[in-house]
C-alpha positions in Angstrom: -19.1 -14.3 55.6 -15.6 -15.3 53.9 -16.1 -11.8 52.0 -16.8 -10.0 55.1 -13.7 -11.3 57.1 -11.5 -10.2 54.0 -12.4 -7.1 54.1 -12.0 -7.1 57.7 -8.3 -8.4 57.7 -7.7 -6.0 54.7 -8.6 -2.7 56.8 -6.2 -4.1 59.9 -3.6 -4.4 57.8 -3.6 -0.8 56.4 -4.3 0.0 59.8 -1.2 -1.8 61.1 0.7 0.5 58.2 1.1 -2.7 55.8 0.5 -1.9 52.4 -2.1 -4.2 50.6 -2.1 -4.7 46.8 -5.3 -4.2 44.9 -6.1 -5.5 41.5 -5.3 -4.0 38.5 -7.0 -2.6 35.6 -5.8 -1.8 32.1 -7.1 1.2 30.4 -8.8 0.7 27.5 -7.2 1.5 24.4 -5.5 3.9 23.4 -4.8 5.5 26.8 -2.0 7.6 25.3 -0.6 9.3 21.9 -0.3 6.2 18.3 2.8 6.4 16.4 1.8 6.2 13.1 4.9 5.2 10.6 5.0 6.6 7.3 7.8 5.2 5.7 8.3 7.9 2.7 9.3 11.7 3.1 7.0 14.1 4.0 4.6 15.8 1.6 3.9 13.0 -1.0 0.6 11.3 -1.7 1.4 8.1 1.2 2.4 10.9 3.5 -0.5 12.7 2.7 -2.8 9.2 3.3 -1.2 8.6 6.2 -1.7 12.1 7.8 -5.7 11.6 6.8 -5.9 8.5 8.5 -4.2 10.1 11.5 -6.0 12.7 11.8 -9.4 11.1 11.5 -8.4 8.2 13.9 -7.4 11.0 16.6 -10.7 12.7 16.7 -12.6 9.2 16.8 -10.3 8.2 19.3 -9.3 10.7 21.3 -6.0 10.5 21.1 -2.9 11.7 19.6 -1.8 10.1 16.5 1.3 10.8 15.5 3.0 10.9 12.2 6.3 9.7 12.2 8.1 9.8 8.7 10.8 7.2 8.0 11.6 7.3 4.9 14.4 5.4 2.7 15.6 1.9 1.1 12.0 1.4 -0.8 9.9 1.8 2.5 11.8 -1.2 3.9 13.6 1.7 6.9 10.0 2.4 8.1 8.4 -0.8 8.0 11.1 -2.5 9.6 11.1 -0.4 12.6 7.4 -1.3 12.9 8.4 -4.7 12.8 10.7 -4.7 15.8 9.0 -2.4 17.9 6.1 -3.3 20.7 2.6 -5.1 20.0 1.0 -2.9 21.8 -0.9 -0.9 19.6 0.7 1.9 20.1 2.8 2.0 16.6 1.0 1.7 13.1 2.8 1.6 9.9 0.7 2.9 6.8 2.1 2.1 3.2 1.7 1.2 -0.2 1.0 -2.5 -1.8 5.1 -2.9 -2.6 6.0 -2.7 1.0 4.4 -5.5 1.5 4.2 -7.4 -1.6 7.6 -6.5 -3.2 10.2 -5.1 -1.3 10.1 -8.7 0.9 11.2 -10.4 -2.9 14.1 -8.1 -3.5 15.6 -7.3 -0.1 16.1 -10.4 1.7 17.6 -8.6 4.3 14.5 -5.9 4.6 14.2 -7.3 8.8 10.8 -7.9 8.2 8.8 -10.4 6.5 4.7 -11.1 6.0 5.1 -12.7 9.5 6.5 -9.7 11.1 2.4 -8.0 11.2 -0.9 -7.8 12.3 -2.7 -6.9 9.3 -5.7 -4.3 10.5 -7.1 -3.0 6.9 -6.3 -1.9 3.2 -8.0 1.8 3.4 -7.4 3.0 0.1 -6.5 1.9 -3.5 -5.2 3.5 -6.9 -5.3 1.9 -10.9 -2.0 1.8 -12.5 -2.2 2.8 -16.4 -0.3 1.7 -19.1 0.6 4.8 -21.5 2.5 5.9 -24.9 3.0 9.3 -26.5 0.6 10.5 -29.2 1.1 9.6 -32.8 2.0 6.0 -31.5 0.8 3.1 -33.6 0.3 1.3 -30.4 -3.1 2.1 -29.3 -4.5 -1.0 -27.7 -3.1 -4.0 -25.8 -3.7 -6.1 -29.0 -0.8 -3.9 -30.7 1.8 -3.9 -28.1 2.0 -7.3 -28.3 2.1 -7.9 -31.6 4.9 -5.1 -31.7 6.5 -7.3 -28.9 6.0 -10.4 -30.8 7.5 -8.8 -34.2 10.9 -7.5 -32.1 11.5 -9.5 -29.5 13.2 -7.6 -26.4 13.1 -4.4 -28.1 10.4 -3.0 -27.3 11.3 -0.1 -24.5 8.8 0.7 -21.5 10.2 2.8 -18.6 9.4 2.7 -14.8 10.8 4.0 -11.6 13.6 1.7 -11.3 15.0 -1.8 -11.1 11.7 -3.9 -8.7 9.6 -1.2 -8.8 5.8 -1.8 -9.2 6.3 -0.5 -12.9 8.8 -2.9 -13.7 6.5 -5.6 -12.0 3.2 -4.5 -13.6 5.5 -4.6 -17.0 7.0 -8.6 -16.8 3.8 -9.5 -15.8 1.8 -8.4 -18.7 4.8 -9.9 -21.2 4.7 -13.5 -19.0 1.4 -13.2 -19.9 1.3 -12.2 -23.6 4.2 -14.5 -23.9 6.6 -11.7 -25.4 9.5 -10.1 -24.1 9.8 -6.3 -23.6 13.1 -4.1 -22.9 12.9 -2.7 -19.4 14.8 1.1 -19.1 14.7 2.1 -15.6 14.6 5.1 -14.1 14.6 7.3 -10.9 11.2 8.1 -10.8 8.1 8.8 -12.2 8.8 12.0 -13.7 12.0 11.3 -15.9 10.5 7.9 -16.9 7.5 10.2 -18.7 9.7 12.6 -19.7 11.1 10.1 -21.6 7.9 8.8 -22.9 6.5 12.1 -24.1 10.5 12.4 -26.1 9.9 9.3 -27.5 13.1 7.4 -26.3 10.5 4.7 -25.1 7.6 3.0 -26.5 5.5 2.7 -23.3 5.2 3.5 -19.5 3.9 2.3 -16.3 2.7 4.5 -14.5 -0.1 5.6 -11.4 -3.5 7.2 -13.2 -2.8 10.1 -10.3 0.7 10.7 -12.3 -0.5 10.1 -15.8 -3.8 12.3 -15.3 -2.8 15.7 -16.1 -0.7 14.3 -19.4 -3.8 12.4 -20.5 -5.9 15.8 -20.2 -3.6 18.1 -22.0 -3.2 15.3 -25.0 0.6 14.6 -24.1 0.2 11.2 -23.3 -1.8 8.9 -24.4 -3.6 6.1 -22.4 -4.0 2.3 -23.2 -4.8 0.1 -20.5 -5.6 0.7 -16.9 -4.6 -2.5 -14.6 -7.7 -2.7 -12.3 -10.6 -4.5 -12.7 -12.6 -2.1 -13.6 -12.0 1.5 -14.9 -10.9 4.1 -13.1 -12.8 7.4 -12.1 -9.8 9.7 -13.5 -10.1 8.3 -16.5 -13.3 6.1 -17.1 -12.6 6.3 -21.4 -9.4 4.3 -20.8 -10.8 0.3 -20.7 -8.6 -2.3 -18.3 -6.7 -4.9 -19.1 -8.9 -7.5 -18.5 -11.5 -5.6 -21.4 -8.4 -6.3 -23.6 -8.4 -10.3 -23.0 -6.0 -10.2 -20.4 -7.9 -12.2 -18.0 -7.1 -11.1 -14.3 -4.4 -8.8 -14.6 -5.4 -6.3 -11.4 -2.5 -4.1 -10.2 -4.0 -1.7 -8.0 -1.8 0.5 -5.7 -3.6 0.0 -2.8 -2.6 1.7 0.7 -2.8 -1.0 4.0 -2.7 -0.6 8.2 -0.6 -2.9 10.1 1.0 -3.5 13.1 3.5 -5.4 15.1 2.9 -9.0 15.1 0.9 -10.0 18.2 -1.9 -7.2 19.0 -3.9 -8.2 21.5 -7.5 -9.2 19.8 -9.1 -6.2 21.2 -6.7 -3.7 20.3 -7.0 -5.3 16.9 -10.3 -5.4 16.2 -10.8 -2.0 18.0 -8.4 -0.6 15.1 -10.1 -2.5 12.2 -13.7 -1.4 13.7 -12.0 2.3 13.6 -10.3 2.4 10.2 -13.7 0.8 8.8 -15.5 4.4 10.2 -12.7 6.1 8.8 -13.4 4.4 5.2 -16.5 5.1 5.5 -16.6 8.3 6.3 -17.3 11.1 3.3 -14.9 13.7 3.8 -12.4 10.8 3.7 -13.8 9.5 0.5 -13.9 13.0 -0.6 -10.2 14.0 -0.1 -8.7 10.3 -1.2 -10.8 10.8 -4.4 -9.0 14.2 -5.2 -5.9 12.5 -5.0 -6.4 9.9 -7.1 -7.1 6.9 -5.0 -11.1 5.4 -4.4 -12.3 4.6 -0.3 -11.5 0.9 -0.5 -12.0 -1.2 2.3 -10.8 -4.4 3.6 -10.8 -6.1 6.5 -7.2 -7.5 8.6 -8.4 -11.5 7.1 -8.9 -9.9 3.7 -5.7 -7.9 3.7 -3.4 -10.8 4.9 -4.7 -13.1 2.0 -4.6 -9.9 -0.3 -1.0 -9.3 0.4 -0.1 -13.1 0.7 -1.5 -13.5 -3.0 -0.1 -10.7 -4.7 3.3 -11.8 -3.7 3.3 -15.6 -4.5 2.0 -14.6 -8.1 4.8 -11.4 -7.8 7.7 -14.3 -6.9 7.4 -16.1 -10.3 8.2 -12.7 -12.1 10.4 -11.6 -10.0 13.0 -14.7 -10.6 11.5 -15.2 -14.5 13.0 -11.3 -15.3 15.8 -11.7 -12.8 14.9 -8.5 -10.5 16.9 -9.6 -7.6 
């Protein structure tokens, strides 16, 4: 009866010319086009990730999802407007393992910090190798640090620059050996191997995606590949861990996050999709031709991924003095 009367005074009252509110439903998401950050130039390898996973979550979801390059300061431009801007699902950032693990070490003023996301999945990942040129006598781990131990500090490896995951990868292995190496840093991967293949340094950090094609035409040669176990590219090169250095797992991977405070089903309807995405084999397919393997793992596993990798990257950051 109490049903029957409302409905009752609610059709006088439109009758009567007085408008009546009526409940309110939200759309399910998305119910319009995803910004999806990229915070390096167009073109590259992330760019090129992020454009796969764009593409892939449009047809599953039937929206536009657009890429939205931001590139500069390390990544730190891009991922800091994805920190400021609405939890609403409706901006992604996609980015490499520094962003997130790094960059928050060295740039103190980066306006955004672990807090600043909701951590939806790690999608992708790539080894990191270390390399020399041929004709060195350093062929295994075993001999670079004996090398390291006989000179102390001057032994030469290049990376991309001053923080860079290189220049990480690199203090790590010498806290661990207990030596001390001579960092040269560069602007990039490509003059850090040039320099390598002229012999001006002993030893390089470098991605396996990078180092490939120099492996395969015999002017550069591999010694240890930081994963934990070998990588597809180059599955004659053994890891680190092989070696006796016992956990030393540097992979490049590529993560999805968002602004801090999804609601829990947007969230879990974005890990749920990036999963299918994973899983899906013309996505395995076209990661694995540029170097990087399907890798999966869910928001939880990301956030104590990321949350790991940087404690253990704070001690060698302040130990080499990066800041």
């Amino acid at each position: 009866m109490r049903s029957f009367l409302s409905a009752i005074a609610t059709a006088g009252a439109a009758l009567a010319g007085i408008v009546v509110s009526q409940p309110s439903f939200a759309q399910p998401y998305p119910s319009r086009p995803v910004t999806v950050v990229a915070p390096v130039p167009a073109g590259g390898t992330g760019d090129t990730i992020a454009r796969l996973m764009a593409t892939k979550l449009q047809e599953r979801l039937h929206q536009p999802f657009v890429v939205d390059n931001r590139p500069g300061a390390n990544t730190t431009i891009g991922a800091g407007f994805v920190a400021k801007a609405k939890a609403d699902g409706y901006t992604l950032l996609i980015t490499g393992a520094p962003t997130f693990t790094i960059n928050p070490l060295l740039y103190p003023n980066a306006r955004y910090g672990a807090a600043s996301f909701d951590y939806l999945g790690i999608v992708a990942a790539m080894p990191m190798v270390m390399l020399t040129y041929p004709g060195s006598p350093l062929k295994t781990v075993a001999d670079v640090v004996a090398a390291a131990r006989k000179e102390p500090g001057s032994l030469a490896y290049g990376s991309f620059g001053n923080g860079s995951m290189p220049n990480i990868i690199a203090e790590s292995f010498a806290m661990k050996a207990g030596v001390s190496l001579l960092h040269v840093p560069f602007q990039g991967s490509a003059p850090s191997l040039t320099s390598l293949m002229g012999k001006q340094t002993a030893l390089a950090i470098d991605s396996v995606v990078a180092a490939a094609p120099f492996i395969q035409s015999g002017a550069l040669v591999p010694i240890a590949v930081a994963s934990r176990t070998r990588a597809a590219l180059l599955p004659q090169v053994p890891t680190f861990i092989e070696q006796g250095v016992p956990e030393f797992v540097f992979d490049n991977w590529v993560g999805v996050v968002a602004p801090r405070g999804l609601a829990p089903e947007v969230s879990a309807r974005l890990e749920a999709e990036l999963k299918a995405v994973v899983q899906d084999p013309e996505v395995q397919k076209k990661l694995g031709a540029l170097g990087f393997s399907a890798s999966w793992q869910d928001g939880a596993a990301f956030r104590r991924r990321a949350a790991a990798e940087m404690a253990q990257n704070v001690t060698v950051v302040e130990k080499a003095k990066l800041k």
